[in-house]
N, C-alpha and C positions, 0 to 999 in steps of 0.2 A: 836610818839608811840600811839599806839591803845589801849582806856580802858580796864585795865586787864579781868573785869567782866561785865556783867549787872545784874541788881538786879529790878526782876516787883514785885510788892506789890498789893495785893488784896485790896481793897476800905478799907475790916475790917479783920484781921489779924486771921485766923482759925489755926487749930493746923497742918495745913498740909504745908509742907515744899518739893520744889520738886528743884533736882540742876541739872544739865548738863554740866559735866565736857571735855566732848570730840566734842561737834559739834561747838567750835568753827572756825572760816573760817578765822580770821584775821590775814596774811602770809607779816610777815615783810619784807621790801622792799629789808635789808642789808643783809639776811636770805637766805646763800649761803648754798647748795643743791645738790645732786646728784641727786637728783628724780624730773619729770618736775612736777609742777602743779597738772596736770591731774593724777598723779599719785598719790601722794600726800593726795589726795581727798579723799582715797582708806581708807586713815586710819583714817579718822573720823565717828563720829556718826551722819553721814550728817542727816539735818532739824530733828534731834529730840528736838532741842530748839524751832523747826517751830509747830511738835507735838504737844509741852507743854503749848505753850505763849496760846491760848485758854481757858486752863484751870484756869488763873490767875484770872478774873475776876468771877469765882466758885468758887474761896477762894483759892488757892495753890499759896504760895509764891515761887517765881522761880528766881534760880540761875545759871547763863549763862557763862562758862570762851569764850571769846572772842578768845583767842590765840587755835592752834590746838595742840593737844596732841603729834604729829610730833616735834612741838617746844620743848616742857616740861610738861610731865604727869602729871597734878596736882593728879592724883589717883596711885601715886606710894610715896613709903617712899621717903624722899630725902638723904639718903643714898644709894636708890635702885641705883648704879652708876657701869656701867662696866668701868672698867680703860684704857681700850681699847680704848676707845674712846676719852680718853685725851690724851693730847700732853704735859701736865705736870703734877707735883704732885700734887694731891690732898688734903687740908689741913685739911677739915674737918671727919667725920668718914664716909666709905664707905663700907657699907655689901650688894654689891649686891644677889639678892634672881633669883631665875628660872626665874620671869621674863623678869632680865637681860642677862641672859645665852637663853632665848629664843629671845630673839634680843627687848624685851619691857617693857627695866627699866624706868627710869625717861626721861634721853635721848634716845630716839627711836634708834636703829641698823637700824633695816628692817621697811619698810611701809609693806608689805607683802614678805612672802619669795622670796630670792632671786633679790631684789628692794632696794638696800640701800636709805637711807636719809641723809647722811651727806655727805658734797661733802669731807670735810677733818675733820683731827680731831679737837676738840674742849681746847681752853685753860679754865682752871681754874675760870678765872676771867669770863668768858662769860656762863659757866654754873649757875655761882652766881647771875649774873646778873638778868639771868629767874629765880632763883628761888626767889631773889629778889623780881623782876619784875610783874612775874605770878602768881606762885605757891604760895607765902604766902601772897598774896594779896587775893586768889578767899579760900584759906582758912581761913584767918581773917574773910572775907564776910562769909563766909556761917556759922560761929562761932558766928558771930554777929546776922547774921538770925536765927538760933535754938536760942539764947538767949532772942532776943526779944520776939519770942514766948511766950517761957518758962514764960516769965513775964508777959502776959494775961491771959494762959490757963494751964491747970496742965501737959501738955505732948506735946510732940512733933511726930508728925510722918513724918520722913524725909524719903522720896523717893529718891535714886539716878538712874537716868533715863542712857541707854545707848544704842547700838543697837550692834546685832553680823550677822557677816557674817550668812550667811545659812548654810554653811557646815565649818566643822573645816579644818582646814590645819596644814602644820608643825608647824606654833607657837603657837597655840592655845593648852588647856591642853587636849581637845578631839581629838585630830589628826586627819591628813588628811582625807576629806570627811564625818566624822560621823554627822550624821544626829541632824539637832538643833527641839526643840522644838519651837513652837509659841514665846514663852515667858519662860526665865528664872527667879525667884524669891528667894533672896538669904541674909541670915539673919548670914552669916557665921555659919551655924549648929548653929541656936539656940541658939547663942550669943549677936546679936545685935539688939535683937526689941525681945518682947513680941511675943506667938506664934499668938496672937487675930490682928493684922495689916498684916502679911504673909498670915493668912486662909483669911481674908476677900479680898485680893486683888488677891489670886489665885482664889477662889470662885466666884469673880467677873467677871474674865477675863476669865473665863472657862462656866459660864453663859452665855457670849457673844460669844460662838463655838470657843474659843481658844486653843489649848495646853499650858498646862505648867507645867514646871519641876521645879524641887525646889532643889537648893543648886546644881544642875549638869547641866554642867560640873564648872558654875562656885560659888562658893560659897560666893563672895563678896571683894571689892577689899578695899584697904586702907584707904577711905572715911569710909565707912559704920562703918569700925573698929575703925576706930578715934572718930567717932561721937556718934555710937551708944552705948547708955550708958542706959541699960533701970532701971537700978536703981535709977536714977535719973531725970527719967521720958521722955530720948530722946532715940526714938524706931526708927530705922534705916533700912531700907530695898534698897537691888538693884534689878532694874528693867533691865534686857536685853529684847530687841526686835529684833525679827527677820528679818531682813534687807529686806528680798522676801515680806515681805507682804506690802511693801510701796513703792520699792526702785527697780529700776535697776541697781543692785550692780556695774556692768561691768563698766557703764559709769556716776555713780553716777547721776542718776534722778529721780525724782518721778515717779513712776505709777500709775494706778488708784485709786490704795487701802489707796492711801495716806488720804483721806477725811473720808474714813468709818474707818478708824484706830485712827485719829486725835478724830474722834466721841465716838467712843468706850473708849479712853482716859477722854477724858471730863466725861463720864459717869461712870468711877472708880473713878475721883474726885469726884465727886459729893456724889457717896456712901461714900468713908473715909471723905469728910466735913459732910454731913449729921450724919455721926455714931456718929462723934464726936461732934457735936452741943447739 
């Protein structure tokens, strides 16, 4: 079994915290499937842990889940569970939400519409096991990383990193084909971070000829909500990235823009370590 997480650490620990819960690649071997590989691929936030790792040595502590979101969404409740997709009772409590009725609760339905993932249904015991396994492990870690923060510096500003198709489709909450921004930034309406770390990193990335949209379509997922607590001084923000500006979605590869994006990255870290210093 493959490390749930990696965890890179800055030389000296600044208040920025950055995590990447879906571009992990690590495809268990016993990890039977209806979808080959190649397709598979479709539903991660391919190389935006590639994006990130540059930034570390700028001061942004970064958090990596190794397994792919296909396995086990570590950015869903773990309640988020359609029962549909077991083959027994489930013992613990299960309120699946839209994401699960859109086919992307904890365990995945679809890699994209009409694409399932699971070759059959799932027992009880093997859903436990990931969340065992994955999910409360890459949340212990990033619970331990806002913590040690918190114990150097008076705040924390935790970015979660992600990337979205270009255009929506049926499962996404913008529907089919509606047009994405550059970049989405998303504090769940003004719940989970201070509005001073959203304006500086829209601000930033709009200084650099980007779009971006705030809180639409999507307004932050179960990390941000979990973590971000700004009365207690941990400011929370998610980052979507527009997959066209690095990626050739179709066959999941880099394109040019991968290095001028990667760059542009580096240089928003560096404004939120600088602000913060």
């Amino acid at each position: 079994m493959s490390s749930p997480v990696s965890i890179l650490r800055p030389t000296k620990l600044t208040s920025v915290v950055y995590d990447s819960p879906h571009s992990g690649r690590y495809y268990p071997p016993t990890w039977r499937t209806a979808a080959t590989r190649e397709q598979l691929r479709l539903g991660e936030d391919a190389f935006v842990a590639d994006l990130l790792k540059t930034s570390v040595p700028l001061g942004a502590a970064l958090l990596v889940d190794n397994y792919p979101r296909c396995y086990i969404d570590v950015n869903r409740e773990m309640s988020d569970i359609d029962p549909e997709l077991l083959s027994d009772k489930w013992q613990g409590s299960m309120e699946p939400t839209e994401k699960s009725r859109r086919g992307l609760g904890l365990i995945r339905r679809f890699v994209v519409p009409g694409v399932a993932v699971n070759a059959d249904r799932l027992s009880s015991s093997e859903v436990m096991d990931r969340i065992r396994n994955v999910y409360r492990p890459y949340h212990d870690a990033l619970s331990e990383l806002i913590e040690s923060v918190l114990r150097v510096n008076r705040k924390v500003w935790h970015v979660n990193w992600h990337s979205m198709k270009s255009a929506g489709n049926a499962m996404t909450p913008d529907g089919p084909n509606a047009v994405r921004s550059d970049f989405v930034v998303s504090d769940n309406r003004g719940t989970t971070s201070d509005s001073e770390l959203v304006d500086l990193i829209v601000l930033t990335l709009r200084e650099r000829g980007y779009s971006v949209s705030v809180n639409e379509p999507y307004a932050g997922g179960t990390i941000v909500r979990k973590f971000g607590n700004p009365a207690a001084g941990v400011h929370s923000v998610q980052v979507e990235i527009n997959r066209r500006l690095y990626l050739h979605e179709a066959t999941v590869e880099l394109n040019d823009g991968f290095s001028v994006l990667r760059g542009d990255i580096e240089h928003l870290t560096r404004v939120l370590v600088n602000h913060e210093c």
